[in-house]
C-alpha positions in Angstrom: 115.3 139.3 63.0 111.9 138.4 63.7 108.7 140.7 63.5 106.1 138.5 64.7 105.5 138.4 67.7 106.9 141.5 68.2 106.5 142.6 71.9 107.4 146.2 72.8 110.0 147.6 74.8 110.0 151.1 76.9 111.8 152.8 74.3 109.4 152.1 72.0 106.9 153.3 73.9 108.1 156.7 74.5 109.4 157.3 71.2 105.2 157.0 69.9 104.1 158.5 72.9 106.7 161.5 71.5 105.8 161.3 67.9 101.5 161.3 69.4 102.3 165.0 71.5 104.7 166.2 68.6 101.4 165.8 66.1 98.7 166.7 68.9 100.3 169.5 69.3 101.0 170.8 65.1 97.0 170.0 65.0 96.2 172.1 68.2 98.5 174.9 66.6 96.9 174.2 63.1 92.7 174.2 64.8 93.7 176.8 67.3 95.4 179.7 64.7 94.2 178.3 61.5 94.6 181.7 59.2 98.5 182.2 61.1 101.2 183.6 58.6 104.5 184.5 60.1 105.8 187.9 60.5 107.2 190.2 58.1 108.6 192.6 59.9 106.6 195.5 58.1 103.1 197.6 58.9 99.8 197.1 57.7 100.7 199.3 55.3 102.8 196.9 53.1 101.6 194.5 50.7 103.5 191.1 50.4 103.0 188.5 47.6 104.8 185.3 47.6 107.2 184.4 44.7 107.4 180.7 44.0 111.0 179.5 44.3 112.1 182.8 46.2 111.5 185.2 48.8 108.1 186.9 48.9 108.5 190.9 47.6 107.1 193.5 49.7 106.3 197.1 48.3 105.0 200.0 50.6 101.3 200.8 49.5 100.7 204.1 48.7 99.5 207.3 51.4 96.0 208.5 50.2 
C-alpha cells in the first residue's frame, strides 16, 4: 500500500466534491434559518420545554 505519491482517481474526486455540497449546504441551512426548531405539531398557544434524555413535554398555556 503506498500513500506517497498518492495520485487521485475520479472516484475520489466525486466522493469530496459530495462530502464539499453535503457541508455547503448544512452551513447555507445553518446561516440562512439560524433560530429553526422543528415542528411540534401544536399552536402558539403551547409551551414546550426540552427534557434531557427524553421527549420534550408540552402543556397548553392557559386562556386569559
Amino acid at each position: 500500500m503506498r500513500f506517497i505519491p498518492w495520485y487521485p482517481k475520479r472516484g475520489d474526486v466525486v466522493a469530496a466534491l459530495f462530502v464539499l455540497a453535503v457541508l455547503g449546504l448544512l452551513l447555507f441551512t445553518y446561516i440562512r434559518f439560524p433560530g429553526f426548531t422543528g415542528a411540534t405539531g401544536f399552536g402558539p398557544d403551547w409551551d414546550c420545554k426540552s427534557v434531557p434524555d427524553s421527549e420534550p413535554i408540552c402543556m397548553k398555556r392557559i386562556a386569559r
